[in-house]
C-alpha positions as CSV (number, residue, x, y, z in Angstrom):
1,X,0.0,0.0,0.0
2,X,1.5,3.5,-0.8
3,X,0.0,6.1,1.3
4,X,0.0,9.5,0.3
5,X,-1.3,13.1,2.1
6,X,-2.7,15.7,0.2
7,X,-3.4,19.6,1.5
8,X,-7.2,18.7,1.6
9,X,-10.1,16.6,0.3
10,X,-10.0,18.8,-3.5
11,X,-6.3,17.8,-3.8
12,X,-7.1,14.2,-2.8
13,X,-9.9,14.3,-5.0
14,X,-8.2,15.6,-7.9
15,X,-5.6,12.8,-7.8
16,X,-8.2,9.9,-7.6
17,X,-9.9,11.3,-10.6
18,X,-6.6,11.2,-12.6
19,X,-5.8,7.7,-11.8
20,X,-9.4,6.7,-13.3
21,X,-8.5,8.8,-16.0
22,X,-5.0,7.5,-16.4
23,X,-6.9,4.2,-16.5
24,X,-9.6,5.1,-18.8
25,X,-6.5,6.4,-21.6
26,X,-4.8,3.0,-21.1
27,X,-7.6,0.5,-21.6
28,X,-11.1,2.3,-22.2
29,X,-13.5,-0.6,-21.4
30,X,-11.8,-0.5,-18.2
31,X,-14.3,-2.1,-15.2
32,X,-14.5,0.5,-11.9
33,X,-16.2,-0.7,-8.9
34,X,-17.2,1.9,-7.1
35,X,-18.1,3.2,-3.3
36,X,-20.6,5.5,-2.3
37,X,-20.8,8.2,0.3
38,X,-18.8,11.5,0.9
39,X,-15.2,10.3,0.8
40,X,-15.1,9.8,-3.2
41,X,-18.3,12.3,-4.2
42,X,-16.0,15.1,-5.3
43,X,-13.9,12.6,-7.5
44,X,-16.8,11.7,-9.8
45,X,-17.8,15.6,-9.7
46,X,-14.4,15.7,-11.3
47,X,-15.1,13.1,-13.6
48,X,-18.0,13.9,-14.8
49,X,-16.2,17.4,-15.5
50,X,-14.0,15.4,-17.4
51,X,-16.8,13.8,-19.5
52,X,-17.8,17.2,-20.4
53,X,-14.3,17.7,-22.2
54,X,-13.7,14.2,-23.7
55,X,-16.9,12.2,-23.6
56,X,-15.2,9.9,-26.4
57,X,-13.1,8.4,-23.0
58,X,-15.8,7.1,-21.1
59,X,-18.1,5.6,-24.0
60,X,-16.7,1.9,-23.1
61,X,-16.5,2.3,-19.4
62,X,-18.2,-0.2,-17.1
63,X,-19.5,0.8,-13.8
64,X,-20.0,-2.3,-11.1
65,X,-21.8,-0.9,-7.7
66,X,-19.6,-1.9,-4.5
67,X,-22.6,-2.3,-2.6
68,X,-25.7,-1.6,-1.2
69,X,-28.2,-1.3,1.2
70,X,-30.9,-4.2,1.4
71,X,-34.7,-4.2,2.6
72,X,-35.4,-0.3,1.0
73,X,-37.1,1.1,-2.4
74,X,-34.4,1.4,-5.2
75,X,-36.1,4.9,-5.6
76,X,-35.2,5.9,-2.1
77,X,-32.7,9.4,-2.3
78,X,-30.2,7.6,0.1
79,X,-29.9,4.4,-1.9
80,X,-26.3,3.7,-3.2
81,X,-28.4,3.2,-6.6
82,X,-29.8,7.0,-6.3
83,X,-26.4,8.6,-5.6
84,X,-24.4,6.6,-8.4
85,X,-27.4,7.4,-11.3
86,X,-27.0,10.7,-9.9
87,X,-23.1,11.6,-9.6
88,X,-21.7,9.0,-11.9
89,X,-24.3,6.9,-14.4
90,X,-26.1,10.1,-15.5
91,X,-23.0,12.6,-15.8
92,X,-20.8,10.0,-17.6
93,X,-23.7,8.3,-20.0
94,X,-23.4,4.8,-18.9
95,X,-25.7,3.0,-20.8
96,X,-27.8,0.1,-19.1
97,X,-25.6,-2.7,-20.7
98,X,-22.6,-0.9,-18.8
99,X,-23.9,-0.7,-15.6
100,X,-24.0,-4.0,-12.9
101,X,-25.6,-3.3,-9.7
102,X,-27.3,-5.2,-6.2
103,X,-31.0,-4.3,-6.3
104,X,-31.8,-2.6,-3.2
105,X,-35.1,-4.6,-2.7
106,X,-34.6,-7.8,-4.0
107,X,-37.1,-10.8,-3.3
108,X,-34.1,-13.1,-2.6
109,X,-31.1,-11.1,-1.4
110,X,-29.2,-14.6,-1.8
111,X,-29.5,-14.5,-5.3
112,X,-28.6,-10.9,-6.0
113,X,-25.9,-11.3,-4.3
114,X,-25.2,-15.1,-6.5
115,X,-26.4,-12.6,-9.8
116,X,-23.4,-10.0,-8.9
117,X,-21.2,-12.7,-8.3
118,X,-22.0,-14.1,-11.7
119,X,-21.6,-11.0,-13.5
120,X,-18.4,-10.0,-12.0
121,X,-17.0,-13.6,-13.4
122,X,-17.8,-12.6,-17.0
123,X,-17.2,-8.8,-16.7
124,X,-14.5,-9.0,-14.7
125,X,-11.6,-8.9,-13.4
126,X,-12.3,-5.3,-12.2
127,X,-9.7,-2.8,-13.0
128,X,-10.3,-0.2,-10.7
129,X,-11.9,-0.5,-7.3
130,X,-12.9,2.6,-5.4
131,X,-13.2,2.3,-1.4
132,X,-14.2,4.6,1.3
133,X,-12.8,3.9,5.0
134,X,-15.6,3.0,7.4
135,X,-15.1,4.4,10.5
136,X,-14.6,1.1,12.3
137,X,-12.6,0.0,9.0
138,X,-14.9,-1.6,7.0
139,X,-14.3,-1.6,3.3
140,X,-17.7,-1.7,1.6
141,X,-20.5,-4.1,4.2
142,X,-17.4,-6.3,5.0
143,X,-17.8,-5.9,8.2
144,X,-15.3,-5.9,11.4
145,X,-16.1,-9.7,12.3
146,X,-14.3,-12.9,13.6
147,X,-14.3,-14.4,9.9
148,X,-15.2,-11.7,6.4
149,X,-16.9,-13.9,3.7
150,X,-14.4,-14.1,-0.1
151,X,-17.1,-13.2,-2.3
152,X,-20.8,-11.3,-2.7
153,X,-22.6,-11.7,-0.2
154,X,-25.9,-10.5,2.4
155,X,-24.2,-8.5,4.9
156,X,-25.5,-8.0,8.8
157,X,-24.7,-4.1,9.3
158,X,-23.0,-2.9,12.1
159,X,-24.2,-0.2,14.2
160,X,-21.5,2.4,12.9
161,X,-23.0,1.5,9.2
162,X,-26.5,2.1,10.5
163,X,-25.5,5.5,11.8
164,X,-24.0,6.4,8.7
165,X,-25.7,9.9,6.9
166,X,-27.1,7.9,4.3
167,X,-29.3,5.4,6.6
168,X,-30.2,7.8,8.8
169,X,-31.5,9.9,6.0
170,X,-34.0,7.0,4.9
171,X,-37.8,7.0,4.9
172,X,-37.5,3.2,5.9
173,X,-33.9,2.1,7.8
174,X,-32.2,-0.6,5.8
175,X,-32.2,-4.1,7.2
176,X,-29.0,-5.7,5.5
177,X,-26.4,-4.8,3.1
178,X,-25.4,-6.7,0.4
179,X,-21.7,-6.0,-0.7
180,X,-18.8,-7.8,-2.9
181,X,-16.5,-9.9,-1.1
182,X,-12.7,-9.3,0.4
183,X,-11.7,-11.4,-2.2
184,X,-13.5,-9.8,-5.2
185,X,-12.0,-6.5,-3.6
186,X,-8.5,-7.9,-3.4
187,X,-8.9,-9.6,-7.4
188,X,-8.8,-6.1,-8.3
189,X,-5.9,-4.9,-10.7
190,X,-5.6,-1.7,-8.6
191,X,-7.4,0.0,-5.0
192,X,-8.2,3.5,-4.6
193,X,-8.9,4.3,-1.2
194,X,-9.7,7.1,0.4
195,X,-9.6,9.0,3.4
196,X,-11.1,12.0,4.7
197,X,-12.7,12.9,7.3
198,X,-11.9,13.6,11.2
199,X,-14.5,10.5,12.2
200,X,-11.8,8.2,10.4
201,X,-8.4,9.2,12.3
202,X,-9.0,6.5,14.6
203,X,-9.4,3.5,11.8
204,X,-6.7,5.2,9.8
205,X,-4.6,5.0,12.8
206,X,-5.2,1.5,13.0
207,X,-4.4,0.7,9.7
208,X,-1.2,2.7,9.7
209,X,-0.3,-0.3,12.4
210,X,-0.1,-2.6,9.7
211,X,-1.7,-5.6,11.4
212,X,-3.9,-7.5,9.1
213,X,-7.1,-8.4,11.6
214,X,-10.9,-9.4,10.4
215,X,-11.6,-7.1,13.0
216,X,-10.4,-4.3,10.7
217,X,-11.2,-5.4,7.5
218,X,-9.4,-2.4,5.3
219,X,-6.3,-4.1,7.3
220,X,-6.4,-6.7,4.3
221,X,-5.6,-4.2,2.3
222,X,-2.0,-5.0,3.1
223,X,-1.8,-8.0,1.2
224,X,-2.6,-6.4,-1.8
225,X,0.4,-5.6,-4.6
226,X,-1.7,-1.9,-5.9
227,X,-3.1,-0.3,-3.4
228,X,-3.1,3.8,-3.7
229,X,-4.4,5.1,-0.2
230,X,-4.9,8.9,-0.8
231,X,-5.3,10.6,2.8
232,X,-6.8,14.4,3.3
233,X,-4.3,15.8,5.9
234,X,-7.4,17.1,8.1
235,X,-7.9,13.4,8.9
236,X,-4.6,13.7,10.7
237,X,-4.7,16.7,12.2
């Protein structure tokens, strides 16, 4: 892992919208899995100002959804769903047949979960995956736990996930997650994550210990050969 500090979350930003973008130049049907919530919103602001001045760059780009929250409408403002149409499949154009995502509300979250896996098998492997820190250092709905589960799967969420901005904002609180696996994380060609955000010193703090625990499940992140873990200095300070 090579861990970087930037001035503030717009620098930080700014350099995890160039890697996509280096990405994108290199191989344009390049597969990004990507996180929701505040810690990578201003990179696909970025991007999506970049789409605006080469849209020819992302016409083959595939999108794959991290995760998502489980038992709540697909049309709900706080779903992962609703904030990727809005700040990354709408800006960019991502046509239907480029986009691979959990269904919030699924009849049998098993089987979504079995459908992603599938679709990440033929699509994959993914070339860029996007990660927040969680601030008890979960990576996606992976969990702090005695034992994380490889691939997709129906997650139990923690308290700190149920307290995150987005649930709370919910007409109807989510009653699982559903999320890809540490190992369809670490079968990524290359890791973004990012860190901003006072609430994460503590986990960041952790991981800088470089002991690779379940309980903190960004810890894995160790193992991985191409990890680039961009770090807003206000975290620190």
């Amino acid at each position: 892992m090579k861990i970087t500090y930037y001035t503030d979350y717009n620098e930080m930003s700014e350099k995890a919208k160039s890697l996509i973008v280096n990405t994108l130049q290199e191989k344009e049907d390049s597969l990004l899995c990507l996180a929701t919530g505040n810690s990578p919103l201003k990179t696909y602001q970025l991007l999506a100002e970049s789409y605006q001045k080469q849209k020819s760059l992302f016409d083959q780009v595939r999108i794959l959804k991290l995760d998502e929250w489980g038992g709540v409408a697909m049309n709900d403002a706080q779903t992962c769903e609703s904030y990727l149409y809005k700040n990354i499949i709408k800006p960019l154009g991502i046509s239907n047949n480029r986009y691979f995502a959990f269904t919030s509300d699924p009849i049998n979250p098993q089987k979504e979960c079995e459908k992603i896996q599938n679709i990440i098998e033929a699509q994959g492997p993914i070339d860029v995956c996007v990660l927040g820190l969680g601030i008890n250092g979960h990576i996606g709905f992976n969990e702090p736990n005695e034992f994380l589960t490889p691939y997709c799967h129906v997650a139990t969420l923690s308290q700190a996930s149920m307290q995150h901005s987005m649930a709370q904002a919910m007409q109807e609180q989510p009653t699982y997650g559903m999320t890809l696996g540490i190992a369809n994380i670490l079968s990524s060609k290359k890791i973004i994550l990012l860190v901003t955000g006072n609430n994460k010193k503590p986990a960041f703090e952790k991981l800088l210990e470089k002991r690779i625990s379940t309980w903190l499940p960004a810890s894995l992140l160790w193992l991985h050969p191409n990890v680039a873990c961009l770090v807003d200095k206000t975290v620190i300070n």
